[in-house]
N, C-alpha and C positions, 0 to 999 in steps of 0.2 A: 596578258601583255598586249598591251595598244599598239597598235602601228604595225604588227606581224607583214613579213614578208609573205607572196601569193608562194603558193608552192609550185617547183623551178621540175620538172623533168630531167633526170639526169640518166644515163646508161654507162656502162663497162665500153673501152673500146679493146675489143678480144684480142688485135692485131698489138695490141699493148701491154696490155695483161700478164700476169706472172704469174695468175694462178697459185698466188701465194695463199689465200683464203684468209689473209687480214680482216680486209671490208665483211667479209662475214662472221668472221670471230668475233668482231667488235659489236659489230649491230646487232649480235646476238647478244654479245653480255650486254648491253643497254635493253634489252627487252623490245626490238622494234622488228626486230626480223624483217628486215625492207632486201635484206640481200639474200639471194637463193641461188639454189641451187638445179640447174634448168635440166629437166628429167629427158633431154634430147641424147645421141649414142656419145656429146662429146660433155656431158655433163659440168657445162659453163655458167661460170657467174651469173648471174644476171641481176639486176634491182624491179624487186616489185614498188609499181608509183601507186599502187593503193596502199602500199603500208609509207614509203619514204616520205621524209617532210622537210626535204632539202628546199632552203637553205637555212629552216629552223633548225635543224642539226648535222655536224659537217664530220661526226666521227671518222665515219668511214676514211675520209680524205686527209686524214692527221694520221692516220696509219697507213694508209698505202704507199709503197715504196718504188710501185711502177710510175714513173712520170709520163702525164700524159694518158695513164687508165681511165680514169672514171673523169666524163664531159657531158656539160652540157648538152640533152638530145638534141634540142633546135638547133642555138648557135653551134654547137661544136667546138664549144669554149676547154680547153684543158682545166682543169680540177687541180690536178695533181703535176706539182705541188700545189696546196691551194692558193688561190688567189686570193690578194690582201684583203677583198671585198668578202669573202667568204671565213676570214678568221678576225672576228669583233668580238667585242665583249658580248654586243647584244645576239649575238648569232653562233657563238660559242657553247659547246654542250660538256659536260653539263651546264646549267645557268647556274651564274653566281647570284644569291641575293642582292 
C-alpha cells in the first residue's frame, strides 16, 4: 500500500484501564501479539512498539471499552473512543480490498 502511515507510539494509560484484557484478546486473535502482558508483581497491560503498527491497525481501539485507556505516548491524545482520524477505510483492519 502507498502512502502508509509512519508508525505512531501508543501506550495503556493504567489510571484508565479495566484490565478488561480486550486489547489483548484481540491482538492476539489477529496474530500480532503487540499487547502483553508485563511480567512486573502487578502484571499490567502493556503494548510492545516493536510488534504494534498503530495507526496501520486500530483493533485494539474498536474493542476497548475503557475511554481514555490506550493514547498516544507523545501527544497523550486519548484513542478510546477512537478518533474519527483513526477509523478510515484506509486505516481500518482488517483491509478491505
Amino acid at each position: 500500500m502507498a502512502n502508509q502511515p509512519d508508525i505512531i507510539a501508543i501506550k495503556i494509560d493504567h489510571d484508565k484501564c479495566t484490565e478488561c484484557r480486550m486489547c489483548y484478546v484481540v491482538c492476539r486473535e489477529i496474530n500480532f501479539n503487540a499487547v502483553i502482558i508485563d511480567t512486573g508483581p502487578q502484571h499490567l497491560h502493556e503494548i510492545d512498539m516493536d510488534r504494534c503498527v498503530y495507526p496501520r491497525c486500530t483493533v485494539c481501539l474498536m474493542y476497548c471499552p475503557a475511554e481514555g485507556s490506550i493514547v498516544e505516548s507523545e501527544s497523550g491524545r486519548s484513542l478510546v473512543p477512537p478518533a474519527a482520524d483513526a477509523w478510515t477505510d484506509e486505516k481500518r483492519f482488517p483491509r478491505r480490498a
